[in-house]
C-alpha positions in Angstrom: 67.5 61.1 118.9 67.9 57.5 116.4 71.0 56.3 116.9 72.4 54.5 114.0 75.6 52.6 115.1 78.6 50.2 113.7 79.8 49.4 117.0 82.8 47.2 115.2 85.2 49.4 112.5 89.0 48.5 112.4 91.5 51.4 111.8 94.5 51.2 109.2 96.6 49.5 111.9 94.7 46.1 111.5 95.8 43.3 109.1 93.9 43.7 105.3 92.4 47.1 106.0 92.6 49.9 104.0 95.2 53.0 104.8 92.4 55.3 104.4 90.5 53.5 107.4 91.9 57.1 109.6 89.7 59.0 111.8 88.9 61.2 108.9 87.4 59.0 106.8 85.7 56.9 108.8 83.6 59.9 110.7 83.2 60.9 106.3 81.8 57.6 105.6 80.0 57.5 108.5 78.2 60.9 108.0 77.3 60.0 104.7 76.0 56.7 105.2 74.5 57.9 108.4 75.8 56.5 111.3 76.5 58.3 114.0 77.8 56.2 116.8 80.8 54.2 115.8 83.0 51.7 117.8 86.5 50.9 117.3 88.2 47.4 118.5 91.9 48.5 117.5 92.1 51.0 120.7 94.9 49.1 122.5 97.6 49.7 118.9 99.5 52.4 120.3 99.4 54.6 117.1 96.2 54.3 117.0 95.4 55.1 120.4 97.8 58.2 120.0 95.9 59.1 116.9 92.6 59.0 118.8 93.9 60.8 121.5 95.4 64.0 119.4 92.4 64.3 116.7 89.1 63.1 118.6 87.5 65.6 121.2 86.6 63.3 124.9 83.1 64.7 125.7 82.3 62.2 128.9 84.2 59.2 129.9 85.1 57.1 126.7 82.4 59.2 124.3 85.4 60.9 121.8 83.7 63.4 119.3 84.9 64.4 115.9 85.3 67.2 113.9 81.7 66.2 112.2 79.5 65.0 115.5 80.4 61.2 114.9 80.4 59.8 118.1 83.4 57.5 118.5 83.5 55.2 121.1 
């Protein structure tokens, strides 16, 4: 399997990003421009952790899953 990564994506929570920066549309954009292992450096925002927690699917030990087989780490 290729992987194709961004290993460095900030959510809606950080300063000057876009409120469409959720879950959903970064696993969208992702899919469609092909990347299927993405990293996130806002984990430790506590809406955003909560988010992360209640949408994303924990397959092993810090390897979250969503609803479109984007690996979020």
């Amino acid at each position: 399997m290729q992987v194709i990564a961004d290993l460095h994506i900030h959510s809606k929570y950080s300063r000057a990003v876009s409120p469409q920066m959720n879950l959903e549309g970064i696993a969208f954009w992702a899919d469609k421009k092909g990347i299927n292992l993405v990293g996130t450096g806002d984990w430790t925002h506590p809406l955003w952790m909560n988010e992360i927690k209640n949408k994303l699917i924990e397959t092993s030990k810090g390897i979250l899953l969503s609803s479109c087989d984007t690996i979020l780490l």
